[in-house]
TORFI-74074 format. One record per residue: y, x, z negated of N, C-alpha, C, O in turn; residue in one letter. Coordinates in pm, whole numbers, plus 50000, padded with zeros to 5 digits. Example, Ala and Ser with C-alpha at 12.3 -4.5 7.8 and 13.67 -1.06 7.14 Angstrom:
<pts>
PT     n_y     n_x     n_z    ca_y    ca_x    ca_z     c_y     c_x     c_z     o_y     o_x     o_z   r
PT   49431   51319   49220   49550   51230   49220   49670   51320   49220   49668   51424   49154   a
PT   49775   51285   49292   49894   51367   49286   50003   51290   49213   50114   51341   49196   s
</pts>
This chain:
<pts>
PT     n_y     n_x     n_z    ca_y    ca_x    ca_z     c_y     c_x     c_z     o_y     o_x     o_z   r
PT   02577   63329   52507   02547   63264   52635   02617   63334   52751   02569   63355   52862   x
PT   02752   63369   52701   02826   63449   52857   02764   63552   52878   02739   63573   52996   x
PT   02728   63629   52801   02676   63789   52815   02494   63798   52882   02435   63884   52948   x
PT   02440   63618   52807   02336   63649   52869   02341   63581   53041   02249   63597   53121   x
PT   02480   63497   53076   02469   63465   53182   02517   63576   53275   02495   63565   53396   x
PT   02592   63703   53218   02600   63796   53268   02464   63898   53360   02438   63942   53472   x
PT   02412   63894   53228   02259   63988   53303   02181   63938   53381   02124   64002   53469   x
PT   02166   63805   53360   02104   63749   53450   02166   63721   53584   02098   63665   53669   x
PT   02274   63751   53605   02348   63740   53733   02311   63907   53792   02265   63931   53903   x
PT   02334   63976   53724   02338   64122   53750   02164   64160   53805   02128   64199   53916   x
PT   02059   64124   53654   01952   64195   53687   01909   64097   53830   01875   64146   53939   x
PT   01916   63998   53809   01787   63911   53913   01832   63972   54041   01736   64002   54111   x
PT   01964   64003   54104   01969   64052   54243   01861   64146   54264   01779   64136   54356   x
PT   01862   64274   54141   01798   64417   54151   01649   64366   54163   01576   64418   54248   x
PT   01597   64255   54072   01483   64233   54119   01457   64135   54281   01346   64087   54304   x
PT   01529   64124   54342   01533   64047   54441   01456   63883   54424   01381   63831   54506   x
PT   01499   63827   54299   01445   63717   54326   01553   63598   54296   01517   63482   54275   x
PT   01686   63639   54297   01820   63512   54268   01805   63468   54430   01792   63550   54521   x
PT   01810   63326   54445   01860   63297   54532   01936   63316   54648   02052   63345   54621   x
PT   01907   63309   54789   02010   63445   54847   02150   63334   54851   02265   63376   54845   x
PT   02123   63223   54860   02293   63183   54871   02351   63184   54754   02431   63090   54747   x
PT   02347   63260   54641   02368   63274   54582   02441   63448   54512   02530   63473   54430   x
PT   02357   63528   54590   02426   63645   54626   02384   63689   54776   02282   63645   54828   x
PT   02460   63768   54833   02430   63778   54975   02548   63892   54976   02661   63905   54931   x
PT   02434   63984   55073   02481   64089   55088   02572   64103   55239   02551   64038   55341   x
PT   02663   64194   55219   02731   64212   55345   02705   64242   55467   02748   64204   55576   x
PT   02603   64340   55422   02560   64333   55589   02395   64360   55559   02350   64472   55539   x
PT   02320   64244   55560   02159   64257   55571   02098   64372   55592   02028   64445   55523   x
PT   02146   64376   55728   02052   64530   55753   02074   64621   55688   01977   64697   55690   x
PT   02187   64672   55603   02227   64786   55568   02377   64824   55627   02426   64817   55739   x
PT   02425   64867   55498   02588   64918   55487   02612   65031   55587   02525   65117   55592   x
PT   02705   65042   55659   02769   65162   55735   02768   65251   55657   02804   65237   55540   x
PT   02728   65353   55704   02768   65470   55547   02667   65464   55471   02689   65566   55406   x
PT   02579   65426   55432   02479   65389   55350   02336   65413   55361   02254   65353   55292   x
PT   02311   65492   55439   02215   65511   55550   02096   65606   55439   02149   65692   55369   x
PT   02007   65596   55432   01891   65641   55341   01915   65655   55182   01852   65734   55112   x
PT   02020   65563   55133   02098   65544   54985   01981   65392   54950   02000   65277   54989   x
PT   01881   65436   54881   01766   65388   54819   01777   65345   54682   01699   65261   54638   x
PT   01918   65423   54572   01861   65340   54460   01916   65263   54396   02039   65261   54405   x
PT   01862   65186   54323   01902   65024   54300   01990   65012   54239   02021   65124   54198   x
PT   02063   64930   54199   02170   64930   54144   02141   64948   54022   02023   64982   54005   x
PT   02227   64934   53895   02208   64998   53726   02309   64915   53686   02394   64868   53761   x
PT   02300   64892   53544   02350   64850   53441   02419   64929   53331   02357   64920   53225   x
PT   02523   64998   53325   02549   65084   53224   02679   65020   53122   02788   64992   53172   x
PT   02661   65007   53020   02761   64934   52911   02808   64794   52978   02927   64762   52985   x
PT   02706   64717   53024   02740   64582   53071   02817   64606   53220   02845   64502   53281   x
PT   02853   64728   53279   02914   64750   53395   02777   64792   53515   02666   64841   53500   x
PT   02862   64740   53647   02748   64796   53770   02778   64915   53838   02889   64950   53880   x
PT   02666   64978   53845   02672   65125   53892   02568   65160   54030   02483   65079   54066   x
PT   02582   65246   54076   02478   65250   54200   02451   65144   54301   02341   65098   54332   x
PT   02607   65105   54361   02578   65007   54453   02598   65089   54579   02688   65166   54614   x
PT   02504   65052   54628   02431   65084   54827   02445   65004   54903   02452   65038   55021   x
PT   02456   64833   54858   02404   64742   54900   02543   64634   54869   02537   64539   54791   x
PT   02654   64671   54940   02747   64583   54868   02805   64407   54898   02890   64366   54978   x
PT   02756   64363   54840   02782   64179   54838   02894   64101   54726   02979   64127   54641   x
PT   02826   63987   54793   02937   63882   54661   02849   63737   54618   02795   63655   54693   x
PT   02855   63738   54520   02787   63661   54463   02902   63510   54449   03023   63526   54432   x
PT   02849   63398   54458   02914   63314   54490   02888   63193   54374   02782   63143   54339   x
PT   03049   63162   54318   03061   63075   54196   03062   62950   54267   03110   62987   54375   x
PT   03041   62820   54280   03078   62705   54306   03172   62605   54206   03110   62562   54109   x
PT   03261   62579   54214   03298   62428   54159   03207   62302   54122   03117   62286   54204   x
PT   03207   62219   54026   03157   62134   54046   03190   62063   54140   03299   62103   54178   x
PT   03145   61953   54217   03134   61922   54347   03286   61812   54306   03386   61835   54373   x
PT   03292   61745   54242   03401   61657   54178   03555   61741   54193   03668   61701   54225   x
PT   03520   61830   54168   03642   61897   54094   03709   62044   54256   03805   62120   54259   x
PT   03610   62019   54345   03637   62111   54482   03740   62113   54498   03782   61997   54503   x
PT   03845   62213   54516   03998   62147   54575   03978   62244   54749   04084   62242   54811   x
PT   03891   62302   54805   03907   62399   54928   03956   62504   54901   03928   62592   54983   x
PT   04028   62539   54811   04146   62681   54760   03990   62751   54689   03923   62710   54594   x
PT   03970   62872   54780   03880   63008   54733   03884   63128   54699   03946   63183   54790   x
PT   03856   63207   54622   03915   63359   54633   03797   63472   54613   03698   63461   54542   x
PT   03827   63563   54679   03711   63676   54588   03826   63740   54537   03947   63755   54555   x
PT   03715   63775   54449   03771   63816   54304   03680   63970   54272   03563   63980   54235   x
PT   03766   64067   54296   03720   64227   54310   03756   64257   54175   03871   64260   54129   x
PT   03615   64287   54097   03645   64367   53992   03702   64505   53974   03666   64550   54083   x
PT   03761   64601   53919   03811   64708   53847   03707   64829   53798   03586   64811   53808   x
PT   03749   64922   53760   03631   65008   53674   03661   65138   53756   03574   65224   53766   x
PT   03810   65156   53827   03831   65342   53848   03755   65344   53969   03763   65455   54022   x
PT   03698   65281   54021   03605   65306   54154   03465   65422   54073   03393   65510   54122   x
PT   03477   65364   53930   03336   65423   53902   03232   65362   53866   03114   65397   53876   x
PT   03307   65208   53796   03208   65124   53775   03289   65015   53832   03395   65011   53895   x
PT   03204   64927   53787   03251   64752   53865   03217   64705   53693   03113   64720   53628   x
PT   03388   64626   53643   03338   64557   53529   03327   64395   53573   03403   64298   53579   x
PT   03180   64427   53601   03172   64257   53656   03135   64166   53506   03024   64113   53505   x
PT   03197   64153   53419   03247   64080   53291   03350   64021   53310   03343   63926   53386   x
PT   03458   64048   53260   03540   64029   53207   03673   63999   53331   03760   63913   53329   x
PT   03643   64117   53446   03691   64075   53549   03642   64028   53700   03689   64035   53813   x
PT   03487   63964   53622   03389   63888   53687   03355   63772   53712   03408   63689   53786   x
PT   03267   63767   53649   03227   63678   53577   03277   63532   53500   03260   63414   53533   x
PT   03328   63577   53413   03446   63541   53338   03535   63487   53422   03556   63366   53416   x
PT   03605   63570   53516   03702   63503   53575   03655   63384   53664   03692   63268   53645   x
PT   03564   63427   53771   03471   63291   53834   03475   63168   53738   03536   63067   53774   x
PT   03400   63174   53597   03386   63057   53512   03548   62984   53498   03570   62868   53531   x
PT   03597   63029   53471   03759   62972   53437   03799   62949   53534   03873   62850   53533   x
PT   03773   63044   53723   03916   62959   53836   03798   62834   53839   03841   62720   53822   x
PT   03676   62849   53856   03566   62701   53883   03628   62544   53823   03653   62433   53869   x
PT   03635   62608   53703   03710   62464   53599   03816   62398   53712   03821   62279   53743   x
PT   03909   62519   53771   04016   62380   53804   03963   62369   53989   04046   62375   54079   x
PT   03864   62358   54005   03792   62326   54158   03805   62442   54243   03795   62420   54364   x
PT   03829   62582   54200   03874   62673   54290   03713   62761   54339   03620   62746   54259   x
PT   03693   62830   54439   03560   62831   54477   03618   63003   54503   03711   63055   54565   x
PT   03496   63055   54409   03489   63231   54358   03406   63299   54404   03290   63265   54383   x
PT   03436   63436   54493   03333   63500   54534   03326   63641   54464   03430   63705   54477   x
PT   03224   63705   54390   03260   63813   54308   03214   63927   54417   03098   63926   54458   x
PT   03276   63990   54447   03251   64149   54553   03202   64238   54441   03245   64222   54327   x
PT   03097   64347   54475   03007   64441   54451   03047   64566   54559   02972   64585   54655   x
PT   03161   64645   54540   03151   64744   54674   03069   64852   54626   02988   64864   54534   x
PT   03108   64918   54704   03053   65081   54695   03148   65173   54617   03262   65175   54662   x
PT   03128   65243   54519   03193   65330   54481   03255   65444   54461   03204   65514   54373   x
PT   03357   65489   54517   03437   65630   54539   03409   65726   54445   03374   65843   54461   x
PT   03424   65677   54367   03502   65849   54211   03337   65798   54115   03341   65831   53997   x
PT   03239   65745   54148   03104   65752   54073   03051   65913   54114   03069   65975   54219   x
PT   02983   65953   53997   03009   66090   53992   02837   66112   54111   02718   66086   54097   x
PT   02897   66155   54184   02777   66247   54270   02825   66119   54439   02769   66143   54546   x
PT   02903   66029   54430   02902   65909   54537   02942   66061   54682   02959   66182   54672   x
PT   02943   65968   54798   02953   66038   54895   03047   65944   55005   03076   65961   55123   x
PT   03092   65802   54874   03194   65728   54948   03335   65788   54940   03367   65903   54909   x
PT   03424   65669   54978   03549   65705   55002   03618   65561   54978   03548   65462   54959   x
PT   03736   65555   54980   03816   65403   54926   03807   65366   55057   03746   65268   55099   x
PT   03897   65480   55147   03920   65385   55268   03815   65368   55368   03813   65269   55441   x
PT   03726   65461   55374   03647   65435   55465   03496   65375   55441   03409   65366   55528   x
PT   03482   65320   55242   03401   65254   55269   03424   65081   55138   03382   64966   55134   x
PT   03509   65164   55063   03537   65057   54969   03652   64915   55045   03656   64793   55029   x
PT   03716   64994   55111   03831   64884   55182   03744   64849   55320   03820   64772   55379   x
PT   03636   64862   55396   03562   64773   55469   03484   64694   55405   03463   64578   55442   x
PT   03421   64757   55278   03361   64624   55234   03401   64527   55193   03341   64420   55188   x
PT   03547   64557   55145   03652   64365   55100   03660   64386   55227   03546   64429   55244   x
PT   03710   64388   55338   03730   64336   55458   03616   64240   55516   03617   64125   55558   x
PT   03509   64347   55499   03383   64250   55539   03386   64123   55472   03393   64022   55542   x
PT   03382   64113   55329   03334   64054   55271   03436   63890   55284   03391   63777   55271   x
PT   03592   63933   55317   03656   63805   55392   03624   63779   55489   03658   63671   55537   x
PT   03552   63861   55553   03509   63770   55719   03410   63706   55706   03400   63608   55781   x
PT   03288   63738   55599   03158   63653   55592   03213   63554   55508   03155   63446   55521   x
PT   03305   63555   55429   03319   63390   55342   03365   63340   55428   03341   63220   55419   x
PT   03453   63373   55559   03540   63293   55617   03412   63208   55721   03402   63087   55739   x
PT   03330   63312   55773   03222   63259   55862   03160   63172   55833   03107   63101   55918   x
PT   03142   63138   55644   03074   63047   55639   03148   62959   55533   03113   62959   55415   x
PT   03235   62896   55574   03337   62848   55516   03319   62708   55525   03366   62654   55425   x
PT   03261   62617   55617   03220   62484   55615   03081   62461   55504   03073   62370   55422   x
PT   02967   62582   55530   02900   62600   55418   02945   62514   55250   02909   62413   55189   x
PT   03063   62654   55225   03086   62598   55097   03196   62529   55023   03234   62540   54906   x
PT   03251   62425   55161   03343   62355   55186   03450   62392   55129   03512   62321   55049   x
PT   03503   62570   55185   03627   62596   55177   03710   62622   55278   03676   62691   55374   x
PT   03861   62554   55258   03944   62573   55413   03987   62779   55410   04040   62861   55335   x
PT   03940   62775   55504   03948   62953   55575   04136   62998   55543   04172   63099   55483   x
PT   04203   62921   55586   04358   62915   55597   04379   62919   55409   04499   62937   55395   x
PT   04310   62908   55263   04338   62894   55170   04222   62984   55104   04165   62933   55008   x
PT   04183   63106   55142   04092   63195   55089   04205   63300   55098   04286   63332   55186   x
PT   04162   63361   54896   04278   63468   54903   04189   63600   54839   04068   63605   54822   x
PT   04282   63693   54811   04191   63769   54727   04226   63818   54612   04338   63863   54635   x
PT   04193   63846   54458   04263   63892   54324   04149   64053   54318   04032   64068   54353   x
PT   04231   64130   54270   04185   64234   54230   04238   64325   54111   04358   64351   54114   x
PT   04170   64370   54016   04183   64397   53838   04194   64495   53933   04149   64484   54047   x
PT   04281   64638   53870   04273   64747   53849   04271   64810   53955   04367   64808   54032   x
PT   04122   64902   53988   04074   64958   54126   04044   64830   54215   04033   64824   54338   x
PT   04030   64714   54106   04011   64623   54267   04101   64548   54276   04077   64435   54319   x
PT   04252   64589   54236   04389   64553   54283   04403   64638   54363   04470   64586   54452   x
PT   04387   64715   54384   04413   64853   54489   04343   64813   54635   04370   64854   54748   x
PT   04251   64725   54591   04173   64679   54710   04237   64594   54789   04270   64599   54907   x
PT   04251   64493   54685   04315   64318   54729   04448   64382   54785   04508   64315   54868   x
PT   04508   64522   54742   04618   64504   54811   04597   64578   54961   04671   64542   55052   x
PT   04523   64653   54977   04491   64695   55077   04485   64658   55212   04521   64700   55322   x
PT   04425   64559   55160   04393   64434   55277   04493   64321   55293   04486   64220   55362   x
PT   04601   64368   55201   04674   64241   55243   04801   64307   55275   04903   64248   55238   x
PT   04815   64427   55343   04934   64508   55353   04907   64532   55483   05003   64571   55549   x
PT   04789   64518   55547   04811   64539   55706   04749   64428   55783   04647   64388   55727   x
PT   04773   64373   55880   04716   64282   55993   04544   64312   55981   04490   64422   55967   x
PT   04473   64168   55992   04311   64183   55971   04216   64191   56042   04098   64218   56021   x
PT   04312   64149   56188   04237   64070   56299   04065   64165   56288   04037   64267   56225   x
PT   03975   64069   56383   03859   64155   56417   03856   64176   56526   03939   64135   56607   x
PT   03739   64262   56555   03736   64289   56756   03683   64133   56805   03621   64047   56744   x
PT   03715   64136   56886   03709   63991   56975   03571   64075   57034   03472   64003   57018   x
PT   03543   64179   57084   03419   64209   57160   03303   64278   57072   03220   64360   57112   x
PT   03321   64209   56900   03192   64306   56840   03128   64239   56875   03150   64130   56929   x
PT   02978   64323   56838   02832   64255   56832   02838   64118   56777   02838   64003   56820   x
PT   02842   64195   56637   02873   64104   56482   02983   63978   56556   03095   63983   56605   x
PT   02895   63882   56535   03027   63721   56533   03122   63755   56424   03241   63746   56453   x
PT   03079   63801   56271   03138   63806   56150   03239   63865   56153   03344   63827   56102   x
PT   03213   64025   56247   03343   64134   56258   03483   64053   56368   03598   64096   56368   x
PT   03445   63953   56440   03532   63919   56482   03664   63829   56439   03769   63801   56496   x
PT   03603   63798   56304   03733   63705   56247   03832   63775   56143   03795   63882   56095   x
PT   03956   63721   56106   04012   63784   56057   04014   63817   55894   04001   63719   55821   x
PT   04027   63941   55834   03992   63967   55697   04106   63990   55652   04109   64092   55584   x
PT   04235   63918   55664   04381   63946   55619   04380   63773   55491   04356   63658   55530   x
PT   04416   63817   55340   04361   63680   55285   04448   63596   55307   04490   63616   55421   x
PT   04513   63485   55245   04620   63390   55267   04714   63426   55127   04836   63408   55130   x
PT   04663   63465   55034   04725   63519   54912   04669   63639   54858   04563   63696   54884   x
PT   04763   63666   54777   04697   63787   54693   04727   63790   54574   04838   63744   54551   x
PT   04656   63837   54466   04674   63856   54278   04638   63985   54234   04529   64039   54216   x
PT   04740   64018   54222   04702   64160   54174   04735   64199   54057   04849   64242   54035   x
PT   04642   64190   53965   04592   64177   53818   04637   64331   53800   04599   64404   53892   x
PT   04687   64372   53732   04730   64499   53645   04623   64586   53799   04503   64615   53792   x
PT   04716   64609   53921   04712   64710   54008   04664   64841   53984   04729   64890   53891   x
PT   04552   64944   54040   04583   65081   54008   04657   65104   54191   04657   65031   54290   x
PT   04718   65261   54159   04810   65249   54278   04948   65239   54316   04993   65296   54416   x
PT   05026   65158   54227   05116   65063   54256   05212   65139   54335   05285   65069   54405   x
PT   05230   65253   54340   05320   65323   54390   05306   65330   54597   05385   65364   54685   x
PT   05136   65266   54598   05107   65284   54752   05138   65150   54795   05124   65124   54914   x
PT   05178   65061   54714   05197   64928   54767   05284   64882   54850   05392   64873   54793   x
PT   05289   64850   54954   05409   64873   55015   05415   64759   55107   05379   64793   55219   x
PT   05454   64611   55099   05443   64522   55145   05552   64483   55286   05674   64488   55275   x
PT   05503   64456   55378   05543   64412   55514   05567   64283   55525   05490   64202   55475   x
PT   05701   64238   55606   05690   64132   55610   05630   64101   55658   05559   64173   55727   x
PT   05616   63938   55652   05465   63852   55690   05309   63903   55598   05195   63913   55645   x
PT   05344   63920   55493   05239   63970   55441   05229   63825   55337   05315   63742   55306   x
PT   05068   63840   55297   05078   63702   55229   05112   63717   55044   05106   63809   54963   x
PT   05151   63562   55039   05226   63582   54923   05141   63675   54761   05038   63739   54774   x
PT   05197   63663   54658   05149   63782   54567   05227   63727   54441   05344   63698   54415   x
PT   05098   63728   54371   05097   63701   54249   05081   63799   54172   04970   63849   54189   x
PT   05174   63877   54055   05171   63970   54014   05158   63993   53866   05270   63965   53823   x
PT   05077   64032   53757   05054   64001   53681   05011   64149   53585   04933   64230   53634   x
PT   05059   64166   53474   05032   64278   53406   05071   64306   53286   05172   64238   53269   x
PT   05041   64397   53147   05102   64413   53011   05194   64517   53053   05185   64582   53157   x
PT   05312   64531   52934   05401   64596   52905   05352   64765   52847   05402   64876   52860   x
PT   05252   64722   52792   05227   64824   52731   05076   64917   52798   05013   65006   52741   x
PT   05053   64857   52931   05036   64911   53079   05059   65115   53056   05138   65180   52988   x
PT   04967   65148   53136   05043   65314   53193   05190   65248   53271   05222   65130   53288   x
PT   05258   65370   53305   05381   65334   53341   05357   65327   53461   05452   65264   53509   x
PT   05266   65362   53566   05272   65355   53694   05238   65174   53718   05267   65114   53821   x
PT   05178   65116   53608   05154   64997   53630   05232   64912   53571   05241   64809   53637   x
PT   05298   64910   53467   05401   64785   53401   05507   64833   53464   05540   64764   53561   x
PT   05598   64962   53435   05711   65000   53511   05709   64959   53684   05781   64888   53754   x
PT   05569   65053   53716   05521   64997   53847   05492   64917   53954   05491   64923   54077   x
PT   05470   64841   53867   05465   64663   53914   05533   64607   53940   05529   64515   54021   x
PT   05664   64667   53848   05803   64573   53863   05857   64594   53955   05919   64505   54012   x
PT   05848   64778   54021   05939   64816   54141   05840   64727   54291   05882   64689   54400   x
PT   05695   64720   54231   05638   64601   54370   05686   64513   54375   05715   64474   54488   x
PT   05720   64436   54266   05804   64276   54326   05932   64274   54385   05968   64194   54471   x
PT   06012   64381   54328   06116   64429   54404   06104   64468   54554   06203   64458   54626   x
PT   05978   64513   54605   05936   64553   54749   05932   64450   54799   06004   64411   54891   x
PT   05824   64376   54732   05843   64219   54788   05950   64136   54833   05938   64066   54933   x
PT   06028   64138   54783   06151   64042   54763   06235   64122   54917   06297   64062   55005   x
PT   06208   64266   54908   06324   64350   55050   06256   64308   55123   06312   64271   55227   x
PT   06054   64280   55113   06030   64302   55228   06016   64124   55274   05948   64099   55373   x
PT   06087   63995   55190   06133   63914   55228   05946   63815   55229   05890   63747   55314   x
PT   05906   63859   55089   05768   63805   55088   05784   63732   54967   05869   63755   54881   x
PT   05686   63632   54966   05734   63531   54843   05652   63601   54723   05532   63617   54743   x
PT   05697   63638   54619   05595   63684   54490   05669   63629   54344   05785   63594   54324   x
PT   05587   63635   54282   05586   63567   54133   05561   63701   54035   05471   63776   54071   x
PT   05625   63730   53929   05532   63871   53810   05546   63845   53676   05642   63875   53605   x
PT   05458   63794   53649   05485   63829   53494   05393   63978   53416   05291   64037   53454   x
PT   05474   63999   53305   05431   64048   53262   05450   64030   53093   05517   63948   53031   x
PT   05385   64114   53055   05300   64002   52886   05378   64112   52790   05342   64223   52831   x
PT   05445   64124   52709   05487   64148   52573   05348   64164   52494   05269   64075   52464   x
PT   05335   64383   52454   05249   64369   52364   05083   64394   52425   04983   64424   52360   x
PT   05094   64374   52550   04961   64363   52598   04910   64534   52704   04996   64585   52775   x
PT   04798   64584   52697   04770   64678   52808   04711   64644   52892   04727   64542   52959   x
PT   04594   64764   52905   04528   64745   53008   04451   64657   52984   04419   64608   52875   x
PT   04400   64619   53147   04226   64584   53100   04199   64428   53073   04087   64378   53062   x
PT   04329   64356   53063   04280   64217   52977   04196   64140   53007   04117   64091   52926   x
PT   04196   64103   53197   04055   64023   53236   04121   63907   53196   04239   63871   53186   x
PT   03967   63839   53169   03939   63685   53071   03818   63752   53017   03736   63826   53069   x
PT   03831   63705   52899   03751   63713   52784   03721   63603   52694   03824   63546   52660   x
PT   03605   63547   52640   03592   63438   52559   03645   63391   52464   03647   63273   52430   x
PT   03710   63510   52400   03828   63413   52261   03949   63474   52311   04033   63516   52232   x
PT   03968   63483   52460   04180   63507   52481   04250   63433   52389   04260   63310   52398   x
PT   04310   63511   52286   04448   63440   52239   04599   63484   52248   04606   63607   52237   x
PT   04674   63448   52259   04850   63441   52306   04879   63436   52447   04788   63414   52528   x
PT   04950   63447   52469   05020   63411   52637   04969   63437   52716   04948   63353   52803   x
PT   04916   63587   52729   04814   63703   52793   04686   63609   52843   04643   63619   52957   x
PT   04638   63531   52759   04484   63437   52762   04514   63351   52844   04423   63273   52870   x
PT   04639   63331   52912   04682   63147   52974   04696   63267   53126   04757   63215   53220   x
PT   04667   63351   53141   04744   63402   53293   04645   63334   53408   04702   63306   53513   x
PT   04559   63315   53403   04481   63230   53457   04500   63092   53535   04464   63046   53643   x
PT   04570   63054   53434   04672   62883   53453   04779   62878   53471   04846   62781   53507   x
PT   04831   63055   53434   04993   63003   53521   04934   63053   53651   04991   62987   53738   x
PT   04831   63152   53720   04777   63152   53840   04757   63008   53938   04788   62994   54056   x
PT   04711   62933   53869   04631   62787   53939   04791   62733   53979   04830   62678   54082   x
PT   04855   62766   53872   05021   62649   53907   05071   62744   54003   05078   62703   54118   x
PT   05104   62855   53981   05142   62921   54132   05051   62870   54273   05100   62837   54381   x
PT   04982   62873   54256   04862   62853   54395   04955   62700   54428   05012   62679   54535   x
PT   04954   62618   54327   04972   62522   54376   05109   62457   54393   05118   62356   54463   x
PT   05258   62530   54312   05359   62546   54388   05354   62612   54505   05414   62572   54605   x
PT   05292   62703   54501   05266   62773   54686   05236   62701   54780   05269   62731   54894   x
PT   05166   62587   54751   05088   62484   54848   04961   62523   54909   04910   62488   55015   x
PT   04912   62626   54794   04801   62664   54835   04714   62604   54829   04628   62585   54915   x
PT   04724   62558   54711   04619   62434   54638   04685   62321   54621   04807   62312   54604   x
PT   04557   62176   54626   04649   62044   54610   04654   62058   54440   04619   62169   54400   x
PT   04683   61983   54359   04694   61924   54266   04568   61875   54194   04491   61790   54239   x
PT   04557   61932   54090   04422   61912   54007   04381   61738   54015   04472   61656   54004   x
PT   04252   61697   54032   04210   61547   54052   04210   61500   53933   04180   61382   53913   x
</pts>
């Protein structure tokens, strides 16, 4: 059932017939940068490839269970693929359970072999974008703007941190209403980081949840550890665990078992010692 609720999330966009509030692209007319990039997106080993067209597809809560606390949630994959599984999908289904409201980002991809993108100049506007359109329509899907954060696996920890290491504001004089609000999140989770060494947190930066295996490359378990340490000089509130035994890659997956499988729920209890979130109903 997960794998087939997978494809069907994936193919129906390519055929254009899912619902648009349901996925919605960043910028309708067409991506900056993107300019005569015609082909459709692909499916390769359950991962997305050939995105032109970059959006976020949007998980809801059951309506009972809403708490306002939202996040997009940027999948991983080297900036060659997007594993929208495991650090998709998956994850949407599990923050939903405790009322948390999930937006899955689709960017554009850097290091895909023949791309003509770039991280910063097209992968880090599209999470930027993509917090200003949830924020724009934030009464929509009755989430408070002040409690939208962002988590990012891997290459799309590199993202989430991106955006949360410098001021977001928008132009007060764009066209775009959307470009004018701010794309800086209220939190950040940065799921086994690629990068970690560029991380470099400012004060007033928002808080950070840090999370990763031991048995990690060293730029990321060793790595990680010297970020919370940045954190702490640069006088920012952060949390890290890290898992005994575990590498890369973990996600959520359908049969998680040992400690590694619960990071999810010690996530929700951070949010909500943070005061990010109220208290499960």
């Amino acid at each position: 059932m997960r794998l087939t609720l997978l494809a069907i999330l994936i193919a129906l966009p390519l055929l254009g017939t899912l619902d648009a509030a349901d996925v919605i692209l960043l910028w309708p007319n067409g991506a900056p940068g993107s300019e005569g990039k015609t082909d459709p997106e692909r499916i390769v080993d359950g991962n997305v490839v050939s995105v032109h067209k970059p959006s976020i597809t949007v998980f809801l809560p059951p309506p009972d269970k809403a708490t306002g606390t939202a996040v997009l949630v940027i999948p991983g994959g080297g900036h060659r693929v997007l594993c929208v599984g495991h650090e998709g999908v998956n994850v949407a289904e599990r923050l939903n359970r405790y009322g948390i409201t999930v937006f899955m980002l689709k960017y554009r991809l850097a290091r895909e072999e023949g791309s003509t993108y770039t991280i910063m100049d097209h992968a880090v506007p599209d999470t930027q974008r993509a917090m200003r359109l949830i924020r724009s329509r934030a009464a929509e899907w009755s989430i408070d703007p002040a409690r939208l954060g962002a988590m990012g696996f891997s290459a799309g920890g590199e993202l989430a941190a991106q955006i949360s290491m410098k001021p977001g504001p928008g132009s007060a004089d764009a066209t775009d209403p959307i470009d004018r609000l701010d794309a800086r999140p209220a939190f950040q989770a940065l799921v086994y980081p690629g990068r970690s060494g560029d991380i470099m947190p400012v004060k007033g930066a928002p808080p950070a949840f840090l999370c990763a295996g031991c048995l990690d490359r060293q730029d990321i378990s060793e790595g990680l550890a010297d970020v919370y340490l940045r954190f702490r000089r640069a006088e920012v509130s952060a949390e890290l665990l890290m898992y005994a035994g575990v590498g890369h890659g973990f996600g959520v997956h359908a049969n998680d078992a040992g400690p590694a499988g619960a990071w999810p729920e010690r996530f929700v209890e951070w949010l909500q010692q943070s005061k990010l979130m109220p208290l499960a109903k």
